[in-house]
N, C-alpha and C positions, 0 to 999 in steps of 0.2 A: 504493500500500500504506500504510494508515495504522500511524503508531507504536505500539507495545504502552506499556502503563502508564496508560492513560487511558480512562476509559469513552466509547463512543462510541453513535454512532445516524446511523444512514444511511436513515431515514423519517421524515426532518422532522420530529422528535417537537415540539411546539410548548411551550415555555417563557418566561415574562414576561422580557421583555429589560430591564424598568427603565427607568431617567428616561437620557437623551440628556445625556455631558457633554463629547463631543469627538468633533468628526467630522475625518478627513482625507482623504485623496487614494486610498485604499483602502478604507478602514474606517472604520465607528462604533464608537464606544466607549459602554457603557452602565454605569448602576452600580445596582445589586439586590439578591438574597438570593437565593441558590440550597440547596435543604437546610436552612435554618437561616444560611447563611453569608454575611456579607456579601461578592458578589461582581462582578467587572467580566466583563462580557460584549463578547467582541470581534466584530463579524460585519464580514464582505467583502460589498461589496455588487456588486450585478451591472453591469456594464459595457456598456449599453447598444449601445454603435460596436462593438463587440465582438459577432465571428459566436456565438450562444450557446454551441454544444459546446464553441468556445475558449475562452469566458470558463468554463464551467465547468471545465473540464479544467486552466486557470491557476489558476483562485481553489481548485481542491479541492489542486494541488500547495504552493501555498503555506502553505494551512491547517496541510497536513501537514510542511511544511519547517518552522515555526512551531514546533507543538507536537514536534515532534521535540527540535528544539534547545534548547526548556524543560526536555524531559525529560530528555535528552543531559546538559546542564546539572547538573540537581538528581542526578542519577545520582552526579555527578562530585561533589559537595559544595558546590554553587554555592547560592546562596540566589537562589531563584527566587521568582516565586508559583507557587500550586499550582494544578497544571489538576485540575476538577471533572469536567467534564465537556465533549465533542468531538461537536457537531452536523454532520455533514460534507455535511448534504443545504443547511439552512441557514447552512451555514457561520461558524459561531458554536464562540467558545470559551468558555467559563463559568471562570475561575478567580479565585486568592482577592484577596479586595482587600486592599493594606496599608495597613491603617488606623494612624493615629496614626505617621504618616512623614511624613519633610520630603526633597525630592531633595537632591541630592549638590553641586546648582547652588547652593541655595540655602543646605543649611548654611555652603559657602566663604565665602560672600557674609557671611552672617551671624558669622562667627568672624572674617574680615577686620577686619569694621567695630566690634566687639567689644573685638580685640587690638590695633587701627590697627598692624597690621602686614600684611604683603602674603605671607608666608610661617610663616604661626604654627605651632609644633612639635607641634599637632593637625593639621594638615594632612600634615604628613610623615607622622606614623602614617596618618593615612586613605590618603594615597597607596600606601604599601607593602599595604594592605588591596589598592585595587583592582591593583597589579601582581601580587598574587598569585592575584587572581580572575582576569585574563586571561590568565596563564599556564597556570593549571588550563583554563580554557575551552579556549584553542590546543591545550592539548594532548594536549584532548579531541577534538579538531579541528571545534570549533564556530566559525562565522563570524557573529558578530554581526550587521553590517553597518551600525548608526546607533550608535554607542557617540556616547553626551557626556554631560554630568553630569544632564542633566534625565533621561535613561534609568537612571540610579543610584538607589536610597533606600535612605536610614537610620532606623530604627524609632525612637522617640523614648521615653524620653530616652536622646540620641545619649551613650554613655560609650567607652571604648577597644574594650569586648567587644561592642561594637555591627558585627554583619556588614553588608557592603553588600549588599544584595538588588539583580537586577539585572532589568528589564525591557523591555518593546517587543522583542520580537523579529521583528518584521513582515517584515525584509527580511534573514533570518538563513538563512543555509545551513550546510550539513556539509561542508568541506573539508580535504584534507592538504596543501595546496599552502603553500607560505610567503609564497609572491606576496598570495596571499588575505588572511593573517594579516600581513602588514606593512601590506597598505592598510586594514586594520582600525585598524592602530595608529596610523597617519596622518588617518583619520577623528577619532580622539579626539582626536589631537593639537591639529588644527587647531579643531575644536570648545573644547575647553579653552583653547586659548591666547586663541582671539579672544571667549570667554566671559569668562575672568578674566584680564585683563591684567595683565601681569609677574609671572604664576608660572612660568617656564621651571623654577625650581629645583625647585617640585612636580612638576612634569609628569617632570623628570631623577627622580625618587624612583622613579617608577612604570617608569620603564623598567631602573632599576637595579634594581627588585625583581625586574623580568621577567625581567632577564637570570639574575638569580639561581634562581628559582625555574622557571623553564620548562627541558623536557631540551634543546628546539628553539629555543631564543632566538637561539645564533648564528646562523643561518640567516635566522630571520625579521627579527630587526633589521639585519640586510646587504638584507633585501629593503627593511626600511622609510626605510633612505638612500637607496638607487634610486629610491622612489617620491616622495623628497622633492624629488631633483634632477630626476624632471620633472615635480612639480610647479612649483620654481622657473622653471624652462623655460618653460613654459605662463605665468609668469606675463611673463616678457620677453616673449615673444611676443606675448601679450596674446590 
């Protein structure tokens, strides 16, 4: 069942996909004009080893877990991009590009080197930004599932009323479960830390927001020390 809120087409209606700027392990990424608008076109490609009805029947679920969660998202007050438009035959999503953004990796980086300080009092604000974006997400019961700062941007020029927009939702699902929504939080964790070394004290901001701003925080931050302790585990083990 595909999401309501997005225009769709289930007869391959054929549209320019644009110049090729990033292929991955699912997907291409294209960048274009769709209407007037500059846009990035996502499409699933087909999976060859894969008996076809399956790969169709995965790649059409996921499209839809995909754009659901964008919508889900923007519903909730989340800064997304906008989906245009939902190809479900060629499995293409058309939505908007953010133009004139810098990711979220790269401003830290940038304001580090900047302040020669490792925890500068613009990063606190930003991190309360994103605990409070993941708290609204959770408790929308959206699952990200690749949260790290390159999936983040900031519109430029970045000032305090600057929202995070957040993107890539490739591997994002709809869940109530809090197991879900700690290893969510564990995913960034560990992206964040081994991205920018010796921010624990930012990384603490975003969880202190969470806890503040989410109804479900005690829950899910009790699940996300579970999932820490065995991660440590796994790592004695080896």
């Amino acid at each position: 069942m595909e999401p309501d809120g997005a225009p769709t087409s289930s007869v391959g209606q054929t549209c320019d996909v644009g110049e090729l700027i990033k292929q991955g392990a699912e997907a291409r990424v294209y960048s274009t004009t769709f209407m007037g608008r500059p846009t990035i076109v996502k499409e699933r490609f087909k999976k060859k080893y894969r008996h076809p009805t399956l790969d169709k029947k995965l790649t059409h679920r996921r499209t839809t877990r995909e754009v659901t969660a964008i919508l889900r998202c923007r519903k909730s007050g989340i800064c997304t991009p906008t989906v245009y438009f939902v190809d479900y035959e060629s499995h293409r999503i058309y939505m908007e590009n953010i133009e004139n953004s810098t990711t979220v990796r790269d401003y830290i980086a940038s304001e580090q080197k900047e302040t020669q300080e490792t925890n500068p009092e613009t990063l606190v604000s930003l991190a309360q930004k994103i605990g409070t974006l993941l708290a609204t997400m959770h408790d929308n019961d959206v699952i990200h599932g690749d949260l790290t700062t390159s999936n983040m941007l900031l519109r430029q020029p970045v000032d305090s009323s600057s929202p995070v927009v957040l993107i890539d939702f490739g591997l994002s699902s709809v869940s109530g479960l809090h197991e879900d929504k700690g290893v969510d939080l564990y995913v960034l964790e560990r992206a964040f830390l081994s991205t920018h070394p010796n921010t624990e004290n930012i990384f603490e901001h975003i969880l202190v927001t969470y806890r503040k701003k989410s109804k479900k925080s005690s829950d899910v931050l009790k699940k996300l020390d579970e999932v820490r302790m065995r991660g440590r585990k796994r790592s004695m083990i080896g």
